[in-house]
C-alpha positions in Angstrom: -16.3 -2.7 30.2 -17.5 -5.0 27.4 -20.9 -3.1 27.7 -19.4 -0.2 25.8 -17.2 -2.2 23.2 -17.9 -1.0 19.4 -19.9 -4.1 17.3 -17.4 -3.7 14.6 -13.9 -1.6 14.4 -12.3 -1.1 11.0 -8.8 -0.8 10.7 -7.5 1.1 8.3 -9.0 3.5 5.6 -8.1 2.5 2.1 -10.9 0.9 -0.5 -11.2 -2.1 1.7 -11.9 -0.1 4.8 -13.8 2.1 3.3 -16.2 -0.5 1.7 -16.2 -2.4 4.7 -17.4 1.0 6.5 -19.8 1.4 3.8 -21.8 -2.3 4.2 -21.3 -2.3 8.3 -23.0 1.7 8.2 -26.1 0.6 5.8 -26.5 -2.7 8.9 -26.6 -0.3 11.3 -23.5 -1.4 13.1 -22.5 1.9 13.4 -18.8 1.0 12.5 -15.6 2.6 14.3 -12.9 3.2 11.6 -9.1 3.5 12.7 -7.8 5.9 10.2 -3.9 4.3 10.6 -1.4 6.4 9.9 -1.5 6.2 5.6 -5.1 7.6 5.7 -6.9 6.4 2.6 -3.9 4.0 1.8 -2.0 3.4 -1.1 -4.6 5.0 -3.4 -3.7 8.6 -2.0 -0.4 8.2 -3.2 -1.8 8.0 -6.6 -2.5 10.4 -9.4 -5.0 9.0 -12.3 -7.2 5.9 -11.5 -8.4 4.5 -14.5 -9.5 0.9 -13.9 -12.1 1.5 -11.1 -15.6 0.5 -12.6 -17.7 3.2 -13.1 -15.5 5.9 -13.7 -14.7 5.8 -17.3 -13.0 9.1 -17.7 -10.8 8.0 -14.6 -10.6 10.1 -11.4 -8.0 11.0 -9.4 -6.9 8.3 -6.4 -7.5 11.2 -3.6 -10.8 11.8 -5.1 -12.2 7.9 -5.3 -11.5 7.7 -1.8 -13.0 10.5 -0.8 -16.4 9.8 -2.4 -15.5 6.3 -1.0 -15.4 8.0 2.8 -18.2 10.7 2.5 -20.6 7.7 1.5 -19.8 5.5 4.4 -19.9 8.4 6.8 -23.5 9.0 5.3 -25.0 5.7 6.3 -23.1 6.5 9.8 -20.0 5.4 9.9 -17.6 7.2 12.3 -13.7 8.1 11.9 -11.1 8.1 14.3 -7.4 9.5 13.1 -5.0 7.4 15.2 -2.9 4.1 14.6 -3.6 0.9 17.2 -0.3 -0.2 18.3 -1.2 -3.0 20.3 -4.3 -5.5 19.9 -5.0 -8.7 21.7 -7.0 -11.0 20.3 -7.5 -13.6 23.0 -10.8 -13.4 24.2 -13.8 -11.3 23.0 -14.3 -8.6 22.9 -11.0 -8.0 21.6 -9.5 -5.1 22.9 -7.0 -2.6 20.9 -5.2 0.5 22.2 -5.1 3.7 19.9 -3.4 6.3 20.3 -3.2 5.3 24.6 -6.8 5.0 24.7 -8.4 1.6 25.0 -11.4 0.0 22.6 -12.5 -2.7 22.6 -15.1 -4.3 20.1 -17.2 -7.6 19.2 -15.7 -8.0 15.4 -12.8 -6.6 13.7 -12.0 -5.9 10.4 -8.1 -5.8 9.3 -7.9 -4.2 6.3 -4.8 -2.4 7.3 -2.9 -2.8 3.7 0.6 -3.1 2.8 3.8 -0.8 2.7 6.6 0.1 0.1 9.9 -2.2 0.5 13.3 -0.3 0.4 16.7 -1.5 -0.5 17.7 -0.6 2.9 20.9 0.8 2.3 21.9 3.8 5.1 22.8 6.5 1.9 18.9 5.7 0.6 17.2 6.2 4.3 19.3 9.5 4.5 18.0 10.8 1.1 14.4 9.7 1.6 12.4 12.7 1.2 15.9 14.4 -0.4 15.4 12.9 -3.8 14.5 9.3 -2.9 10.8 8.2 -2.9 9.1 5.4 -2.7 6.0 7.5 -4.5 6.5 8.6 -8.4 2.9 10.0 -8.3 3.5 12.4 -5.3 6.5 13.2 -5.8 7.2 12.8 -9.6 6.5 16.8 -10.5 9.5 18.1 -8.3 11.8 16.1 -11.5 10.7 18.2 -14.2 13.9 18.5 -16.8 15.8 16.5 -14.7 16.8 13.0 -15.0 15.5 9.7 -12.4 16.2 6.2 -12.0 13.5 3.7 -11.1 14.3 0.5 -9.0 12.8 -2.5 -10.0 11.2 -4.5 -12.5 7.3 -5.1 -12.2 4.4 -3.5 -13.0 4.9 -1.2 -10.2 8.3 -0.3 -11.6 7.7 0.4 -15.0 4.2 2.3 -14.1 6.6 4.7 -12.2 8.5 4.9 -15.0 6.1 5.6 -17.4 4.7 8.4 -14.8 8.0 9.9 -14.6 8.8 10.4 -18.4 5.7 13.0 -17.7 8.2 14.9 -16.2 11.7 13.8 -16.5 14.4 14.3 -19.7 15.2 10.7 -18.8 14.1 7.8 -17.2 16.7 4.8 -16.2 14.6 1.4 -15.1 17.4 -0.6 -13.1 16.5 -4.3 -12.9 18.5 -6.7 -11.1 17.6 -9.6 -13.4 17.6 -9.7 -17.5 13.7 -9.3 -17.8 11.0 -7.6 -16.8 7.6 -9.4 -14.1 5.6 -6.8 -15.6 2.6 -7.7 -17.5 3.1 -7.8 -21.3 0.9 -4.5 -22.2 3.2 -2.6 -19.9 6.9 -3.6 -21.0 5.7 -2.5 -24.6 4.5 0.7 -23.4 8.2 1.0 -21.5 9.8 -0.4 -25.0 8.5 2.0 -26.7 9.0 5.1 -25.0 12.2 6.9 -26.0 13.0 8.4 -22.8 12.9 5.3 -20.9 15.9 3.4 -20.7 17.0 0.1 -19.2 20.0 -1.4 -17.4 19.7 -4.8 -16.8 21.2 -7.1 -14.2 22.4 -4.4 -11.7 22.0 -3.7 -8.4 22.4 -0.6 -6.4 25.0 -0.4 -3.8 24.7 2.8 -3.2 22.8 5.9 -3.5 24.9 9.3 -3.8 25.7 11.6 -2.6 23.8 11.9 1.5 26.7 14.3 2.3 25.6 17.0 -0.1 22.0 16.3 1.0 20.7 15.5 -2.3 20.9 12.8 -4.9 23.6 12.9 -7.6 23.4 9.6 -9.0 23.4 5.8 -7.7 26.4 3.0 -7.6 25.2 0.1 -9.6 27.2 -3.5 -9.7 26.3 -6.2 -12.1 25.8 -9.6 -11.0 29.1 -11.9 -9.9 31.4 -8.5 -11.1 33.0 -6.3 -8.6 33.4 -3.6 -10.9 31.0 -0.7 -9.4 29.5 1.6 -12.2 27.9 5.0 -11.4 24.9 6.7 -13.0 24.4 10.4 -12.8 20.8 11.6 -11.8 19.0 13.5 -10.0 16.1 11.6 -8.0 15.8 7.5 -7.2 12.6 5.8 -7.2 12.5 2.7 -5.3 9.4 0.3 -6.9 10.5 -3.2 -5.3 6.9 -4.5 -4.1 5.1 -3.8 -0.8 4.9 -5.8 2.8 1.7 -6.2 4.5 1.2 -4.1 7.8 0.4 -6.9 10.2 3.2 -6.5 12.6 0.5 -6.1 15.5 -0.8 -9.4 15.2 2.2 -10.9 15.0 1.6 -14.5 16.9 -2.0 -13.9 17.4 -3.4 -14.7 13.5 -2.4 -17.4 11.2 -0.4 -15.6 8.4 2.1 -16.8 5.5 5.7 -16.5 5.0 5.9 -13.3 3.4 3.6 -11.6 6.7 -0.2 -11.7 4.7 -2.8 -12.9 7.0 -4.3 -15.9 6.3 -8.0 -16.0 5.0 -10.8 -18.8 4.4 -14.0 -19.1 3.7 -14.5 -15.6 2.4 -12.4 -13.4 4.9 -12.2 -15.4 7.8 -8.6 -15.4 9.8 -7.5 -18.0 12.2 -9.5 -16.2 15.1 -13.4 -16.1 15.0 -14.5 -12.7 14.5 -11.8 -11.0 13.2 -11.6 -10.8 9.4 -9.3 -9.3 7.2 -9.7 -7.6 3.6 -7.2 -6.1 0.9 -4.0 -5.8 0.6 -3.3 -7.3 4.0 -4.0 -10.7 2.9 -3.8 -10.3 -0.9 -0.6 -10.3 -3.0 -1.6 -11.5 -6.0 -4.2 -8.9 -7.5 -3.5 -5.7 -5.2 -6.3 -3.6 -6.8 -8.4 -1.0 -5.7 -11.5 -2.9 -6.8 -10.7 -6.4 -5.4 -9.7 -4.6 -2.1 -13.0 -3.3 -2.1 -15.0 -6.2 -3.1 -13.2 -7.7 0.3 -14.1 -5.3 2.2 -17.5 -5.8 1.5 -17.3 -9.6 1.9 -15.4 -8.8 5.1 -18.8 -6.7 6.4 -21.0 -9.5 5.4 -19.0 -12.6 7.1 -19.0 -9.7 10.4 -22.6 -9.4 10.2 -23.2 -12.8 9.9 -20.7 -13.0 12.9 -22.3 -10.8 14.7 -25.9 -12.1 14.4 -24.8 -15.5 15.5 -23.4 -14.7 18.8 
Protein backbone atom coordinates (compact mmCIF):
# COMPACT_ATOMS: atom_id res chain seq x y z
CA UNK A 1 0.00 0.00 0.00
CA UNK A 2 3.10 2.20 0.70
CA UNK A 3 3.41 2.41 -3.23
CA UNK A 4 0.57 4.93 -3.30
CA UNK A 5 1.36 6.93 0.03
CA UNK A 6 1.51 11.00 -0.69
CA UNK A 7 5.50 12.35 -0.27
CA UNK A 8 4.24 14.93 1.98
CA UNK A 9 0.62 15.57 3.73
CA UNK A 10 -0.15 18.96 5.20
CA UNK A 11 -2.37 19.29 8.01
CA UNK A 12 -4.14 22.06 8.34
CA UNK A 13 -4.71 25.24 6.23
CA UNK A 14 -3.85 28.37 8.01
CA UNK A 15 -0.46 30.59 7.03
CA UNK A 16 1.70 27.82 8.08
CA UNK A 17 -0.02 25.26 5.90
CA UNK A 18 -0.44 27.24 3.37
CA UNK A 19 3.27 28.27 3.13
CA UNK A 20 4.26 24.92 3.73
CA UNK A 21 1.93 23.97 0.55
CA UNK A 22 3.47 26.66 -1.22
CA UNK A 23 7.51 25.53 -0.89
CA UNK A 24 6.49 21.51 -1.08
CA UNK A 25 4.30 22.53 -4.61
CA UNK A 26 7.39 24.65 -6.20
CA UNK A 27 9.71 20.96 -5.10
CA UNK A 28 7.42 19.15 -6.92
CA UNK A 29 6.19 17.07 -4.06
CA UNK A 30 2.94 17.51 -5.07
CA UNK A 31 1.62 18.11 -1.47
CA UNK A 32 -1.76 16.68 0.02
CA UNK A 33 -3.29 19.43 2.29
CA UNK A 34 -5.93 18.33 5.02
CA UNK A 35 -8.14 21.33 5.14
CA UNK A 36 -9.21 20.45 9.10
CA UNK A 37 -12.20 21.57 10.08
CA UNK A 38 -11.21 25.72 10.79
CA UNK A 39 -10.23 26.04 7.07
CA UNK A 40 -7.72 28.80 6.76
CA UNK A 41 -7.44 29.00 10.63
CA UNK A 42 -7.51 31.58 12.96
CA UNK A 43 -6.84 34.25 10.32
CA UNK A 44 -10.46 33.70 8.83
CA UNK A 45 -11.88 34.70 11.88
CA UNK A 46 -10.25 37.99 11.38
CA UNK A 47 -11.34 41.26 9.85
CA UNK A 48 -8.18 43.80 9.03
CA UNK A 49 -4.68 42.40 8.88
CA UNK A 50 -2.28 44.95 9.11
CA UNK A 51 1.13 43.57 10.09
CA UNK A 52 1.66 41.09 7.30
CA UNK A 53 4.76 42.37 5.16
CA UNK A 54 3.84 43.51 1.98
CA UNK A 55 0.51 44.66 2.38
CA UNK A 56 0.76 48.20 3.65
CA UNK A 57 -2.70 49.26 3.25
CA UNK A 58 -3.66 45.94 5.18
CA UNK A 59 -6.07 43.31 3.71
CA UNK A 60 -8.66 41.53 5.06
CA UNK A 61 -7.62 37.95 6.99
CA UNK A 62 -10.12 35.95 4.50
CA UNK A 63 -8.43 37.55 1.68
CA UNK A 64 -4.43 36.92 2.71
CA UNK A 65 -5.39 33.43 2.91
CA UNK A 66 -6.85 33.19 -0.01
CA UNK A 67 -4.03 34.66 -2.16
CA UNK A 68 -2.07 32.46 0.32
CA UNK A 69 -4.11 29.10 -1.09
CA UNK A 70 -4.63 30.14 -4.88
CA UNK A 71 -0.65 30.45 -5.02
CA UNK A 72 0.12 27.08 -3.59
CA UNK A 73 -2.58 25.46 -5.63
CA UNK A 74 -0.70 27.10 -8.64
CA UNK A 75 2.54 25.37 -8.22
CA UNK A 76 0.19 22.08 -7.64
CA UNK A 77 -0.63 21.74 -4.52
CA UNK A 78 -3.90 19.73 -3.89
CA UNK A 79 -6.78 20.30 -1.15
CA UNK A 80 -8.72 17.85 0.60
CA UNK A 81 -11.77 19.32 3.01
CA UNK A 82 -11.87 16.77 5.88
CA UNK A 83 -10.34 16.49 9.50
CA UNK A 84 -7.81 13.25 10.32
CA UNK A 85 -9.08 11.88 13.40
CA UNK A 86 -6.64 9.31 13.97
CA UNK A 87 -2.77 9.11 12.89
CA UNK A 88 -0.16 6.65 13.83
CA UNK A 89 3.09 7.55 13.68
CA UNK A 90 4.91 4.34 14.34
CA UNK A 91 6.43 3.24 11.30
CA UNK A 92 6.72 5.00 7.94
CA UNK A 93 4.90 5.71 5.98
CA UNK A 94 2.80 7.08 8.57
CA UNK A 95 -0.65 6.38 8.00
CA UNK A 96 -3.72 8.89 8.96
CA UNK A 97 -7.56 8.32 8.49
CA UNK A 98 -9.71 11.32 7.07
CA UNK A 99 -12.84 11.50 7.02
CA UNK A 100 -12.96 7.07 7.08
CA UNK A 101 -10.59 6.99 4.29
CA UNK A 102 -7.05 5.91 4.88
CA UNK A 103 -3.58 7.92 3.65
CA UNK A 104 -0.79 7.34 4.23
CA UNK A 105 2.38 9.43 3.39
CA UNK A 106 6.38 9.63 3.65
CA UNK A 107 6.56 13.13 5.68
CA UNK A 108 4.04 15.13 7.47
CA UNK A 109 3.65 18.40 8.21
CA UNK A 110 1.50 19.44 11.60
CA UNK A 111 0.64 22.79 11.26
CA UNK A 112 -2.80 22.11 12.61
CA UNK A 113 -2.86 25.49 14.94
CA UNK A 114 -4.45 26.26 18.11
CA UNK A 115 -8.16 26.79 19.42
CA UNK A 116 -10.05 29.49 21.66
CA UNK A 117 -10.11 28.45 25.54
CA UNK A 118 -13.67 29.02 27.32
CA UNK A 119 -14.50 29.52 30.89
CA UNK A 120 -16.32 26.34 30.69
CA UNK A 121 -19.19 27.19 32.60
CA UNK A 122 -22.66 25.18 31.35
CA UNK A 123 -24.78 28.90 31.05
CA UNK A 124 -21.71 30.09 28.53
CA UNK A 125 -21.79 26.61 26.26
CA UNK A 126 -25.63 27.11 26.15
CA UNK A 127 -25.28 30.80 24.85
CA UNK A 128 -22.45 30.14 22.40
CA UNK A 129 -23.57 31.25 19.21
CA UNK A 130 -26.75 33.11 21.37
CA UNK A 131 -24.62 36.07 22.28
CA UNK A 132 -21.39 34.38 23.43
CA UNK A 133 -18.36 34.23 21.04
CA UNK A 134 -15.21 33.43 21.21
CA UNK A 135 -14.78 35.74 17.74
CA UNK A 136 -15.20 39.73 18.08
CA UNK A 137 -14.30 40.05 14.31
CA UNK A 138 -17.07 37.61 13.02
CA UNK A 139 -19.35 38.23 15.19
CA UNK A 140 -18.77 41.91 16.49
CA UNK A 141 -21.38 43.71 13.86
CA UNK A 142 -24.55 41.76 15.25
CA UNK A 143 -23.75 44.42 18.71
CA UNK A 144 -24.32 47.53 17.03
CA UNK A 145 -25.88 50.06 19.95
CA UNK A 146 -25.72 47.50 22.25
CA UNK A 147 -23.52 46.98 25.08
CA UNK A 148 -20.59 43.74 25.45
CA UNK A 149 -18.29 42.45 27.90
CA UNK A 150 -14.89 41.10 26.97
CA UNK A 151 -13.17 38.31 29.04
CA UNK A 152 -9.70 38.55 29.68
CA UNK A 153 -6.72 40.60 29.87
CA UNK A 154 -4.06 40.18 26.96
CA UNK A 155 -3.54 41.44 23.77
CA UNK A 156 -6.20 39.26 22.46
CA UNK A 157 -8.61 40.79 24.95
CA UNK A 158 -8.19 44.24 24.66
CA UNK A 159 -7.91 43.92 20.57
CA UNK A 160 -11.51 42.50 20.89
CA UNK A 161 -12.24 45.23 22.82
CA UNK A 162 -11.00 47.84 20.74
CA UNK A 163 -12.91 45.94 17.74
CA UNK A 164 -16.02 46.08 19.55
CA UNK A 165 -16.26 49.79 20.47
CA UNK A 166 -16.63 49.82 16.33
CA UNK A 167 -19.83 48.71 17.15
CA UNK A 168 -20.96 48.76 20.63
CA UNK A 169 -22.29 51.90 23.03
CA UNK A 170 -20.01 50.20 25.56
CA UNK A 171 -17.39 47.91 26.04
CA UNK A 172 -16.70 46.25 29.73
CA UNK A 173 -12.98 44.41 29.71
CA UNK A 174 -13.30 41.91 32.79
CA UNK A 175 -9.94 40.92 34.10
CA UNK A 176 -9.48 38.58 36.85
CA UNK A 177 -6.17 40.12 38.04
CA UNK A 178 -5.44 44.08 38.72
CA UNK A 179 -3.46 44.62 35.34
CA UNK A 180 -3.40 44.04 32.08
CA UNK A 181 -0.53 41.07 29.87
CA UNK A 182 -1.18 43.17 27.00
CA UNK A 183 1.67 44.86 25.34
CA UNK A 184 2.14 48.50 26.35
CA UNK A 185 0.92 50.24 22.91
CA UNK A 186 -2.33 48.40 23.36
CA UNK A 187 -3.48 49.18 27.05
CA UNK A 188 -3.02 52.91 25.99
CA UNK A 189 -5.12 52.51 23.10
CA UNK A 190 -7.80 50.68 25.64
CA UNK A 191 -6.94 53.70 28.28
CA UNK A 192 -7.87 55.94 26.09
CA UNK A 193 -10.93 54.98 24.58
CA UNK A 194 -14.07 56.30 26.34
CA UNK A 195 -16.22 53.59 25.62
CA UNK A 196 -14.06 51.02 27.07
CA UNK A 197 -14.29 50.33 30.57
CA UNK A 198 -12.58 48.10 33.04
CA UNK A 199 -13.44 45.95 36.05
CA UNK A 200 -10.62 44.53 37.57
CA UNK A 201 -10.21 41.42 39.71
CA UNK A 202 -13.45 39.62 38.85
CA UNK A 203 -14.36 36.58 37.56
CA UNK A 204 -17.39 35.29 35.93
CA UNK A 205 -19.54 32.85 37.54
CA UNK A 206 -22.04 33.00 35.38
CA UNK A 207 -23.35 34.04 32.18
CA UNK A 208 -27.21 35.04 32.00
CA UNK A 209 -29.72 34.39 31.20
CA UNK A 210 -29.61 30.58 28.93
CA UNK A 211 -33.38 30.29 29.85
CA UNK A 212 -34.38 33.20 27.75
CA UNK A 213 -32.00 32.05 25.06
CA UNK A 214 -30.07 35.12 24.96
CA UNK A 215 -27.49 37.03 27.02
CA UNK A 216 -28.66 39.60 29.53
CA UNK A 217 -25.63 40.20 31.46
CA UNK A 218 -22.85 38.07 33.33
CA UNK A 219 -22.34 37.26 37.34
CA UNK A 220 -19.05 38.60 38.32
CA UNK A 221 -17.24 37.82 41.97
CA UNK A 222 -14.20 39.47 43.10
CA UNK A 223 -11.41 37.62 44.41
CA UNK A 224 -11.58 35.97 48.20
CA UNK A 225 -15.45 37.86 48.38
CA UNK A 226 -18.57 35.92 48.04
CA UNK A 227 -20.57 38.80 47.27
CA UNK A 228 -21.77 38.09 43.40
CA UNK A 229 -22.22 41.34 41.33
CA UNK A 230 -24.12 41.35 38.03
CA UNK A 231 -23.52 43.38 34.90
CA UNK A 232 -26.25 44.11 32.38
CA UNK A 233 -25.22 43.48 28.63
CA UNK A 234 -26.05 42.17 25.78
CA UNK A 235 -23.28 39.82 24.20
CA UNK A 236 -19.90 38.16 26.09
CA UNK A 237 -16.73 37.84 24.40
CA UNK A 238 -14.49 35.19 25.80
CA UNK A 239 -10.56 36.33 24.90
CA UNK A 240 -8.70 33.96 27.44
CA UNK A 241 -5.76 32.54 25.13
CA UNK A 242 -5.93 29.49 22.76
CA UNK A 243 -4.82 25.50 23.10
CA UNK A 244 -2.98 23.89 20.50
CA UNK A 245 -4.97 21.10 18.44
CA UNK A 246 -2.61 18.20 18.96
CA UNK A 247 -5.04 15.87 20.67
CA UNK A 248 -4.27 13.20 17.83
CA UNK A 249 -0.85 12.70 18.63
CA UNK A 250 -1.42 12.53 21.92
CA UNK A 251 1.47 9.83 23.16
CA UNK A 252 2.99 9.57 19.88
CA UNK A 253 5.14 13.25 19.75
CA UNK A 254 7.09 14.84 22.40
CA UNK A 255 4.99 17.90 23.42
CA UNK A 256 5.09 20.44 26.62
CA UNK A 257 2.84 20.94 29.45
CA UNK A 258 0.49 23.22 28.01
CA UNK A 259 -0.12 20.44 24.77
CA UNK A 260 2.41 22.39 21.98
CA UNK A 261 4.50 19.99 20.18
CA UNK A 262 7.94 19.98 20.73
CA UNK A 263 10.39 21.25 17.96
CA UNK A 264 14.24 21.27 17.32
CA UNK A 265 16.51 21.98 15.01
CA UNK A 266 14.26 24.05 12.79
CA UNK A 267 10.82 22.06 12.92
CA UNK A 268 11.77 18.76 13.72
CA UNK A 269 9.37 16.73 16.44
CA UNK A 270 10.41 13.75 18.40
CA UNK A 271 9.56 11.38 15.38
CA UNK A 272 11.74 11.69 12.09
CA UNK A 273 9.74 12.96 9.39
CA UNK A 274 7.14 14.56 10.85
CA UNK A 275 7.48 18.31 11.40
CA UNK A 276 5.31 20.77 12.83
CA UNK A 277 4.86 24.61 12.05
CA UNK A 278 2.71 27.55 13.74
CA UNK A 279 0.74 27.82 16.18
CA UNK A 280 0.84 24.15 17.08
CA UNK A 281 4.17 24.47 18.53
CA UNK A 282 4.46 28.23 19.11
CA UNK A 283 2.92 30.25 21.99
CA UNK A 284 4.98 32.88 22.32
CA UNK A 285 4.74 34.97 19.00
CA UNK A 286 1.35 33.48 17.43
CA UNK A 287 1.61 35.60 14.24
CA UNK A 288 0.52 35.21 10.85
CA UNK A 289 4.07 35.81 9.54
CA UNK A 290 6.07 33.70 11.96
CA UNK A 291 3.48 30.90 11.25
CA UNK A 292 4.40 31.20 7.82
CA UNK A 293 8.02 31.57 7.96
CA UNK A 294 7.60 27.89 9.81
CA UNK A 295 5.82 26.64 7.43
CA UNK A 296 8.33 27.18 5.05
CA UNK A 297 11.14 25.95 7.28
CA UNK A 298 8.80 22.97 7.87
CA UNK A 299 8.94 22.25 3.70
CA UNK A 300 12.61 22.61 3.65
CA UNK A 301 13.55 20.25 6.74
CA UNK A 302 10.68 17.73 4.64
CA UNK A 303 12.51 18.04 1.56
CA UNK A 304 15.64 17.53 3.03
CA UNK A 305 13.88 14.51 4.74
CA UNK A 306 12.66 13.33 1.94
CA UNK A 307 15.90 13.41 -0.24
CA UNK A 308 17.75 11.55 2.40
CA UNK A 309 15.69 8.42 2.61
Amino acid sequence: MSSSAEDVIILGSGPAGLTAALYTARANLRPLVIEGNETGGQLVLTTLVENYPGYPDGLMGPELISRMRQQAERFGARFLKGDATAADLSGSPFTMMVDNEVRQTRALIVATGASANLLGLESERKLLGHGVSTCATCDGFFFRDQQVAVVGGGDSAVEEALFLTKFATKVTLIHRRDKLRASKIMQERTFANSKIEVLWNRRVVEILDPSQGKVTGVTTRSDGSSSLETLACDGVFVAIGHSPNTKLFSGQLEMDERGYIVTNHGTMTSVPGVFAAGDVQDHVYKQAVTAAGSGCMAALDAERYLENL
